[in-house]
N, C-alpha and C positions, 0 to 999 in steps of 0.2 A: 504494500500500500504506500503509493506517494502521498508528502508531507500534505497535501491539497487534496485529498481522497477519504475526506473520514466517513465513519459507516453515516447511512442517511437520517438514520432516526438519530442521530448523536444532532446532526446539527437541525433537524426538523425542531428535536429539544429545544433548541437556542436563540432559534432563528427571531422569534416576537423580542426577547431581550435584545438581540443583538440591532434588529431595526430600529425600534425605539432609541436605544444607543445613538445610531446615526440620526436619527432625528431630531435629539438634543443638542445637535450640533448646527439645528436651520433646517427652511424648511430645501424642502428636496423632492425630487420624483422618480419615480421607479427603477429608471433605466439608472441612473444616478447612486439610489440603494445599489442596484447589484453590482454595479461595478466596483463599490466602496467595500461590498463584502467580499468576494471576490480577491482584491486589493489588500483586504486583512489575512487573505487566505483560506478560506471558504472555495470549496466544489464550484461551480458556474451555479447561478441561483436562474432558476429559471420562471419566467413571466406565470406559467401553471402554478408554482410555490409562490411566488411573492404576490402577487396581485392579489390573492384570494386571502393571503394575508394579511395585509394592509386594506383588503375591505373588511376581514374581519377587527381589527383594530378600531376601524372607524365606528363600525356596529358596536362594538363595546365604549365609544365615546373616549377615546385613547388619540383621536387624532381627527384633526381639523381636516379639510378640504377643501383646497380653494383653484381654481381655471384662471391658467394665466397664456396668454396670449406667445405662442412660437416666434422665435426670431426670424427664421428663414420657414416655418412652415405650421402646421397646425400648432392647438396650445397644447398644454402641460398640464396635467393633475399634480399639484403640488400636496405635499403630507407636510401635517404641521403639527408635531407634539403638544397636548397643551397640556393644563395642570394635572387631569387627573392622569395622564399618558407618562409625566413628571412621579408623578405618586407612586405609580405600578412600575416606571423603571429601578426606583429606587429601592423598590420591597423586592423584585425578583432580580438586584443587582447584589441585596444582601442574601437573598436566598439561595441564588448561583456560588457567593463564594464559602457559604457553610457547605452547601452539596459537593463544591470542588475541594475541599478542604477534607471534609470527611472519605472522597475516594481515594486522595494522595494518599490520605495515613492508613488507609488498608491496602494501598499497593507497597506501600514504603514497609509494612511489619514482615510481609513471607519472602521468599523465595521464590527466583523461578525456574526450579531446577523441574 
């Protein structure tokens, strides 16, 4: 398995943390998300996984949407974190690093002979 290859449900896991993350950073749109995960080193995120994600974010009231007009060509579906999108990054940013913490130290006790 190359470094860029993890199994799929590991990063299906991740993937709502990991958006919101970049979300926190402005707003953004799709094509933009995956190239930034991607970029982190994430598999190719594909429009069938993310889109259906980031409408479900929206349905949960985790993020804004707003139509902004293309430069050279149609608009953009912009994502825009707001507070309660803020709230949930930060409960499953400390939930992520108890869950990572607690797998380290059961890989770190045995062997792997």
């Amino acid at each position: 398995m190359d470094d860029n290859h993890w199994p799929s449900e590991w990063q299906r896991g991740v993937l709502d943390l990991c958006v919101l993350h970049i979300l926190a950073d402005g707003p953004t749109y799709g094509y933009s998300i995956a190239a930034r995960l991607t970029d982190a080193g994430f598999a190719d995120v594909k429009g069938g996984t993310l889109y259906p994600l980031l409408k479900r974010l929206e349905g949960a009231g985790l993020v804004d949407v707003e139509w902004r007009p293309g430069e050279a060509g149609p608009g953009r579906k912009f994502y825009l974190i707001n507070t309660a999108g803020r709230q949930r990054l930060i409960a499953l940013t400390a939930s992520w690093q108890r869950y990572s913490t607690t797998v380290t130290r059961l890989l770190d006790e045995g062997s792997l002979s």
